[in-house]
Structures are given as C-alpha cells and as structure tokens.
MARMARMI-701046 format. One record per atom (N, C-alpha, C): residue number from 1; residue in one letter; atom name; z, x, y. Coordinates in nm, 3 decimals, padded with zeros to 5 digits, always signed. Atoms other than C-alpha are relative to their C-alpha. Example, Ala and Ser with C-alpha at 12.3 -4.5 7.8 and 13.67 -1.06 7.14 Angstrom:
<sites>
site num = 1&residu = A&atome = N&pz = +00.000&px = +00.089&py = -00.119
site num = 1&residu = A&atome = CA&pz = +00.780&px = +01.230&py = -00.450
site num = 1&residu = A&atome = C&pz = +00.000&px = +00.090&py = +00.120
site num = 2&residu = S&atome = N&pz = -00.006&px = -00.082&py = -00.119
site num = 2&residu = S&atome = CA&pz = +00.714&px = +01.367&py = -00.106
site num = 2&residu = S&atome = C&pz = +00.073&px = -00.077&py = +00.109
</sites>
This chain:
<sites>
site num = 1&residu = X&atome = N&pz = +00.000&px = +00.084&py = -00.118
site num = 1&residu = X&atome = CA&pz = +00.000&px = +00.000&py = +00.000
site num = 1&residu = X&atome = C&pz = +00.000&px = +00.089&py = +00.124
site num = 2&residu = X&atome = N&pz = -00.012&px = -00.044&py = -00.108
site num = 2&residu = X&atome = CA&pz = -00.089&px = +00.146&py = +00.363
site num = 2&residu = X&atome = C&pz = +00.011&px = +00.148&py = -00.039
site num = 3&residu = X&atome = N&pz = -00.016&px = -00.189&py = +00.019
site num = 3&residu = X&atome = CA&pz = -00.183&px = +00.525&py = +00.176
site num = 3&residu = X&atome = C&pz = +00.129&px = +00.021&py = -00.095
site num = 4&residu = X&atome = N&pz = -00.134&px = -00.052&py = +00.073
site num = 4&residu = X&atome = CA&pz = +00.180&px = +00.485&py = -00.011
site num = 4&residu = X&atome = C&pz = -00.031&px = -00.057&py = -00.160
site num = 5&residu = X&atome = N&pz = -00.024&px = +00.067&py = +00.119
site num = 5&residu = X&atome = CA&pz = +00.244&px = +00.410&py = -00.403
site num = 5&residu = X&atome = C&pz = +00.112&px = -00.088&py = +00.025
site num = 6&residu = X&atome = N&pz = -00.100&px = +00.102&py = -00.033
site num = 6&residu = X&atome = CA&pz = +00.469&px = +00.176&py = -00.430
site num = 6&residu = X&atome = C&pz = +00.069&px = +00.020&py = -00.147
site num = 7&residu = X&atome = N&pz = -00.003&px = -00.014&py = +00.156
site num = 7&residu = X&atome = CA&pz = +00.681&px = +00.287&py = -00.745
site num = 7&residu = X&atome = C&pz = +00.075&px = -00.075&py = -00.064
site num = 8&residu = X&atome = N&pz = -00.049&px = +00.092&py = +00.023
site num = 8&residu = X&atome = CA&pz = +00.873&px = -00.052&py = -00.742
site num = 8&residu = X&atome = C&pz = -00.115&px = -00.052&py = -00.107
site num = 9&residu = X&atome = N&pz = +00.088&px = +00.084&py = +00.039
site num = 9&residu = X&atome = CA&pz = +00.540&px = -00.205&py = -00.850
site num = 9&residu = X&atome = C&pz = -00.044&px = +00.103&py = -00.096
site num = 10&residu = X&atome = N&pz = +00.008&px = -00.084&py = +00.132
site num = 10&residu = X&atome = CA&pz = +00.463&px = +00.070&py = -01.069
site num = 10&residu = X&atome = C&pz = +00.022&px = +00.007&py = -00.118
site num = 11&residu = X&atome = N&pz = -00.125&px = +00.047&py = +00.094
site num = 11&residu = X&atome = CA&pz = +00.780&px = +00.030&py = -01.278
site num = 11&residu = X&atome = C&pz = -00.050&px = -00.104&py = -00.058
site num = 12&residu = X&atome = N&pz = +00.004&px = +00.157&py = +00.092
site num = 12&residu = X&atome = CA&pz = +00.697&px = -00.339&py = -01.320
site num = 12&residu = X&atome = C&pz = -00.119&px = +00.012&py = -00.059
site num = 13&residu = X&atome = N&pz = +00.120&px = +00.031&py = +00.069
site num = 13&residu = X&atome = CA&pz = +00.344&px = -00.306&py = -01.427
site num = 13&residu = X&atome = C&pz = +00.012&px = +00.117&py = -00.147
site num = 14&residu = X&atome = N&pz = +00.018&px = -00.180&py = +00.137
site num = 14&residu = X&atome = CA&pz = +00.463&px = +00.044&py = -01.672
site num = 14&residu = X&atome = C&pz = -00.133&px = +00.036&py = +00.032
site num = 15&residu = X&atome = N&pz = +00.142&px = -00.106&py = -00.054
site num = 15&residu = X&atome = CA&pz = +00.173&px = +00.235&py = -01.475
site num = 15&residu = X&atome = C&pz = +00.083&px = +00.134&py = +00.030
site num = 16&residu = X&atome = N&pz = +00.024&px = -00.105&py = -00.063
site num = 16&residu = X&atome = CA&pz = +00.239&px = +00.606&py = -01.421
site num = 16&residu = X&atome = C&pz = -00.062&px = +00.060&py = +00.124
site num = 17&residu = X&atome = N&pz = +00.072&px = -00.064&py = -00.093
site num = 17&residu = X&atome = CA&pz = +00.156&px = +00.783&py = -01.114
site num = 17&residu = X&atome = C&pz = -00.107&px = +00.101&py = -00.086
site num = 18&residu = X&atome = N&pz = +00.047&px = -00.098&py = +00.012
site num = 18&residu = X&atome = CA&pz = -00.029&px = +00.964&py = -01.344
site num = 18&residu = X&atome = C&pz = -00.163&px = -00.066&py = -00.035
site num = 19&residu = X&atome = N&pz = +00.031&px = +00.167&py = +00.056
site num = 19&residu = X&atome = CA&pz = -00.184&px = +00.654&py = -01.487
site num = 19&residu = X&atome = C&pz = -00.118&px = -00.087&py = +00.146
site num = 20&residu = X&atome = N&pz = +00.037&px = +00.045&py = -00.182
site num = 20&residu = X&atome = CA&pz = -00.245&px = +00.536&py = -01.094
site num = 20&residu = X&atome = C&pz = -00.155&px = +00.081&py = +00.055
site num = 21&residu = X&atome = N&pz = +00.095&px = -00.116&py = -00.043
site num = 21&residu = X&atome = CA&pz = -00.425&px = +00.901&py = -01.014
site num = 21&residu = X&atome = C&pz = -00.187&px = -00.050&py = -00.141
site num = 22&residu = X&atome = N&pz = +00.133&px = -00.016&py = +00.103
site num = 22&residu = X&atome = CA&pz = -00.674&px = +00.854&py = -01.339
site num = 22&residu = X&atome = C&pz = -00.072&px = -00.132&py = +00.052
site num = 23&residu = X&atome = N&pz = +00.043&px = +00.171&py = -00.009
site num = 23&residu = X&atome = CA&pz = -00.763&px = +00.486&py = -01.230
site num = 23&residu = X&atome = C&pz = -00.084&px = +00.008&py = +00.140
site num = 24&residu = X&atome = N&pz = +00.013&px = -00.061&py = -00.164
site num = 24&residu = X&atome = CA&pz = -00.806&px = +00.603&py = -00.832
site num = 24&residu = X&atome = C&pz = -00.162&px = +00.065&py = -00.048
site num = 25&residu = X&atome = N&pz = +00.110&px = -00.052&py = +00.032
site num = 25&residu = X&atome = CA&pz = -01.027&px = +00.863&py = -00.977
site num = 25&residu = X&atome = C&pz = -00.176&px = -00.062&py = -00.061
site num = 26&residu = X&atome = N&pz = +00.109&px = +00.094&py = +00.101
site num = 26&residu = X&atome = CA&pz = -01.256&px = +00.655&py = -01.184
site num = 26&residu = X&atome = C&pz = -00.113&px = -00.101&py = +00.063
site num = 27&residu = X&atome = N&pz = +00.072&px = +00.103&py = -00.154
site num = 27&residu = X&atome = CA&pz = -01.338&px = +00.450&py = -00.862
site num = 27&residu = X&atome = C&pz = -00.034&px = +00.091&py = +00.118
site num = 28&residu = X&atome = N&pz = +00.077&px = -00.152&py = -00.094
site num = 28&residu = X&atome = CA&pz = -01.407&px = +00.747&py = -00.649
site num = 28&residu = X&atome = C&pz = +00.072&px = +00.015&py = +00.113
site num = 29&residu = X&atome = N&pz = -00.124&px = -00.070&py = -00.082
site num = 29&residu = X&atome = CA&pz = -01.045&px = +00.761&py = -00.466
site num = 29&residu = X&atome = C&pz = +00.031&px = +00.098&py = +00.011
site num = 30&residu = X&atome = N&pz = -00.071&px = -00.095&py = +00.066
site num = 30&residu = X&atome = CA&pz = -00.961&px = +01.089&py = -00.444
site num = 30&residu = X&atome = C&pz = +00.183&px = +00.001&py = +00.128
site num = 31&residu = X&atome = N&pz = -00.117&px = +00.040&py = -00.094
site num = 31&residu = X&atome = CA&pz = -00.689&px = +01.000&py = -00.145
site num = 31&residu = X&atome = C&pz = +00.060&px = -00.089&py = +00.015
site num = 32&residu = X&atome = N&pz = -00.087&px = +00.101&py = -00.059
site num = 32&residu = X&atome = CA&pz = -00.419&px = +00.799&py = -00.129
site num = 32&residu = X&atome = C&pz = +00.036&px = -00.057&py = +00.116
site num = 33&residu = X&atome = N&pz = -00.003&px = +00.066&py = -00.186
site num = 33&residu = X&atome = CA&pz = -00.433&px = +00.756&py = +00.269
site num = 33&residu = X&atome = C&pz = -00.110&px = -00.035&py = -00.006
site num = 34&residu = X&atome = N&pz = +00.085&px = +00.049&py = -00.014
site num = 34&residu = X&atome = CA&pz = -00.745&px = +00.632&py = +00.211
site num = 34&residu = X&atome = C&pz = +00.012&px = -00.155&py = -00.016
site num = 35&residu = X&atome = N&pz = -00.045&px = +00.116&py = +00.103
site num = 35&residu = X&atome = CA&pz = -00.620&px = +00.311&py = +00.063
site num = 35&residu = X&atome = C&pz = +00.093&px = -00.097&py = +00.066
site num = 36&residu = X&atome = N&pz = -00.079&px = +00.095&py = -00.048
site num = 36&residu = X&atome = CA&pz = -00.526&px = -00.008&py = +00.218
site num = 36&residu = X&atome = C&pz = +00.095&px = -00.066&py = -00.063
site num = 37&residu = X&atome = N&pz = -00.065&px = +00.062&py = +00.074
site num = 37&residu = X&atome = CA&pz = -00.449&px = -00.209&py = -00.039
site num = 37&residu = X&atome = C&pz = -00.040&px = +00.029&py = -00.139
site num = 38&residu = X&atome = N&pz = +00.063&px = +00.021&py = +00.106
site num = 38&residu = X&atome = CA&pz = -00.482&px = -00.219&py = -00.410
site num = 38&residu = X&atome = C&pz = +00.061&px = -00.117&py = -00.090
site num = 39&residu = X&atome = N&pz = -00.020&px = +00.152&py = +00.091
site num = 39&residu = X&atome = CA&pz = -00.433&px = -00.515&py = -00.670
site num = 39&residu = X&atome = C&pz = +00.000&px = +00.035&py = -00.135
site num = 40&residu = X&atome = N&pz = +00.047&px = -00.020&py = +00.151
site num = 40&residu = X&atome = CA&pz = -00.389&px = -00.510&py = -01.032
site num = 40&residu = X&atome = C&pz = -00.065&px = -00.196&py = -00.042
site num = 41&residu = X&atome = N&pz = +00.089&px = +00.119&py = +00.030
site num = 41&residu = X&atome = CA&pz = -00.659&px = -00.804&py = -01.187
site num = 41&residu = X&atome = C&pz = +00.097&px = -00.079&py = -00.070
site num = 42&residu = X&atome = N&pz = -00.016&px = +00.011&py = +00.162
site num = 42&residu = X&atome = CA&pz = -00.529&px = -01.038&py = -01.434
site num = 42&residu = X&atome = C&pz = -00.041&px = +00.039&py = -00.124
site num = 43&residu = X&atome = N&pz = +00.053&px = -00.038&py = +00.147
site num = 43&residu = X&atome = CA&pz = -00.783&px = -00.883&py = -01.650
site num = 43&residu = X&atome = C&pz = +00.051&px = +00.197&py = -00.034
site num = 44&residu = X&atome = N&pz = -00.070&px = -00.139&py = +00.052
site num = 44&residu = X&atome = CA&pz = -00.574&px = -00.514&py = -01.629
site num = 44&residu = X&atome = C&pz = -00.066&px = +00.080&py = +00.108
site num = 45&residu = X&atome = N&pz = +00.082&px = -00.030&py = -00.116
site num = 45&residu = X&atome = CA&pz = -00.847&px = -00.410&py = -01.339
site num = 45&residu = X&atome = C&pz = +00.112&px = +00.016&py = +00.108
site num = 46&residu = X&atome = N&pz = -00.041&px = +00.026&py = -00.165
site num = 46&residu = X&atome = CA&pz = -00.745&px = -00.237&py = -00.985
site num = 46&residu = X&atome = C&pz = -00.135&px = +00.008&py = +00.056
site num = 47&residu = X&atome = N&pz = +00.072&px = +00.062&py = -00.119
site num = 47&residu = X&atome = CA&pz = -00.937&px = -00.378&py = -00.710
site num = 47&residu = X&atome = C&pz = +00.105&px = +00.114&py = +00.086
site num = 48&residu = X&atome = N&pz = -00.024&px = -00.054&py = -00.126
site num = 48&residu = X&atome = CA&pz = -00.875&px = -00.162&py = -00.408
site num = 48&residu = X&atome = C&pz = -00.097&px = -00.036&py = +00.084
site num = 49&residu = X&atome = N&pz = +00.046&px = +00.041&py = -00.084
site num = 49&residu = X&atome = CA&pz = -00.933&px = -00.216&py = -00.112
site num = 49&residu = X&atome = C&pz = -00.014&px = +00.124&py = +00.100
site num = 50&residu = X&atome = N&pz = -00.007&px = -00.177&py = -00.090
site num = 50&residu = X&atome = CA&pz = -01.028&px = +00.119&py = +00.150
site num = 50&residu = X&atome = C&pz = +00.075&px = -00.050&py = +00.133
site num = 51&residu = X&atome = N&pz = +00.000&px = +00.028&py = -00.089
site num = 51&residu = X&atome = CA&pz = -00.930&px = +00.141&py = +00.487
site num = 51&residu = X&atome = C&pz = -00.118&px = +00.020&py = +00.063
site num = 52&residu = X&atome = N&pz = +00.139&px = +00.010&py = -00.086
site num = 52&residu = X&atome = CA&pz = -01.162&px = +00.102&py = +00.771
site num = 52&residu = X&atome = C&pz = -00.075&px = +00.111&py = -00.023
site num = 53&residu = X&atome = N&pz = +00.056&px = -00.142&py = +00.003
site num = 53&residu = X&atome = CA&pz = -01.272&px = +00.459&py = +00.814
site num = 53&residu = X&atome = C&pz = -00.017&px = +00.081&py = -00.127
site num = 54&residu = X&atome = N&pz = +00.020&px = -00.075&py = +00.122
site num = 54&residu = X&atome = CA&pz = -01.259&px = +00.556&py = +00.448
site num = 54&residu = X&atome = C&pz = -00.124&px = -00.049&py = -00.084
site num = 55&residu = X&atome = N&pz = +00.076&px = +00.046&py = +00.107
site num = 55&residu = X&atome = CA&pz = -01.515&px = +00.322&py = +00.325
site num = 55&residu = X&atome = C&pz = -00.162&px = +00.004&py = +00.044
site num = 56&residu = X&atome = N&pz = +00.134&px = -00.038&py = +00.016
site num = 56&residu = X&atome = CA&pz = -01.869&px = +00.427&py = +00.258
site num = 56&residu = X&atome = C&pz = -00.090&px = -00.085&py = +00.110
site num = 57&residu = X&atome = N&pz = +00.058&px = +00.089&py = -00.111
site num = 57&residu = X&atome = CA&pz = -02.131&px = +00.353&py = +00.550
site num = 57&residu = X&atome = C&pz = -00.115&px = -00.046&py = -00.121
site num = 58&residu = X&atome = N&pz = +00.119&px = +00.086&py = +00.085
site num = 58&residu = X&atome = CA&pz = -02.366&px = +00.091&py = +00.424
site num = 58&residu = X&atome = C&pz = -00.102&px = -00.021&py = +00.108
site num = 59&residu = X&atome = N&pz = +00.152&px = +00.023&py = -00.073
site num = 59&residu = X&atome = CA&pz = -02.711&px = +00.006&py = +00.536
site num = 59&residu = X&atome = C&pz = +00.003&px = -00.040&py = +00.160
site num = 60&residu = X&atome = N&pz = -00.007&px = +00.043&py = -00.137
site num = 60&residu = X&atome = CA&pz = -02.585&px = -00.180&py = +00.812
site num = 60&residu = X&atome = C&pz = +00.066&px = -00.010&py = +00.070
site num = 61&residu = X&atome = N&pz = -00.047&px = -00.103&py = -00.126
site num = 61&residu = X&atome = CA&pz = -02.382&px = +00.060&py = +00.974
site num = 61&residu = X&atome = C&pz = -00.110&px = +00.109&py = +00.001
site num = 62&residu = X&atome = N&pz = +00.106&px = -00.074&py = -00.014
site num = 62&residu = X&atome = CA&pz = -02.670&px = +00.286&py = +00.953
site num = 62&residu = X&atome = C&pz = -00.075&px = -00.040&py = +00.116
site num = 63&residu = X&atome = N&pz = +00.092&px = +00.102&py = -00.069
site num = 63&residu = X&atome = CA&pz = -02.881&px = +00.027&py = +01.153
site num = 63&residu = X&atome = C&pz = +00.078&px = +00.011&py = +00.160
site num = 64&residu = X&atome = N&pz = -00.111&px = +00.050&py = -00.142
site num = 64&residu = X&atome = CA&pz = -02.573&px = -00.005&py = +01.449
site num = 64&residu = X&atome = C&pz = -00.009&px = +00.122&py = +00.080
site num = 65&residu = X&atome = N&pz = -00.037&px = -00.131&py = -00.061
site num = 65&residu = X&atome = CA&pz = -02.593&px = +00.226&py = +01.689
site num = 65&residu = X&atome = C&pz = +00.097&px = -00.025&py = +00.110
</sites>
C-alpha cells in the first residue's frame, strides 16, 4: 500500500515477503515505491495497481504533448 508491504495483510493471506518479491517480479515490479495499491483476486491473483509516474507510457501519452 502507498510503496509499503503491509505485513498485517501478509500474515493473513500466509504470503512471504519473499513470496510478495517473486509475484512483483513476474508482473514487471521491480520497486515497491512504485506501487499504489495491490489486491489479492479471489482466484489467488495480485492485481496491482502503479502509481502515476511508474506506469508505462501508452500510445496516448505519446500523442499528448
């Protein structure tokens, strides 16, 4: 949450920070201050969410000048 782990929510789900890092990775996190929010799915899936400035320019920020 806001770049931090949260190792309350950690605990409850039995995720590892280590667990956290391999999952991050896999999605092409390599920073935790990058990271607004993240979610675990019901289907075992994290959804993250970037912050503004961390997330990849797309077509149409290319276009904006």
């Amino acid at each position: 949450e806001n770049g931090k782990k949260v190792d309350k929510e950690l605990r409850r789900l039995c995720m590892s920070a280590e667990e956290l890092s391999e999952e991050l990775r896999l999605q092409g996190v390599t920073e935790l201050k990058d990271i607004r929010y993240a979610i675990v799915e019901t289907n075992g899936q994290l959804s993250i969410i970037l912050r503004e400035g961390a997330r990849p320019a797309t077509k149409e920020d290319l276009n904006n000048k």
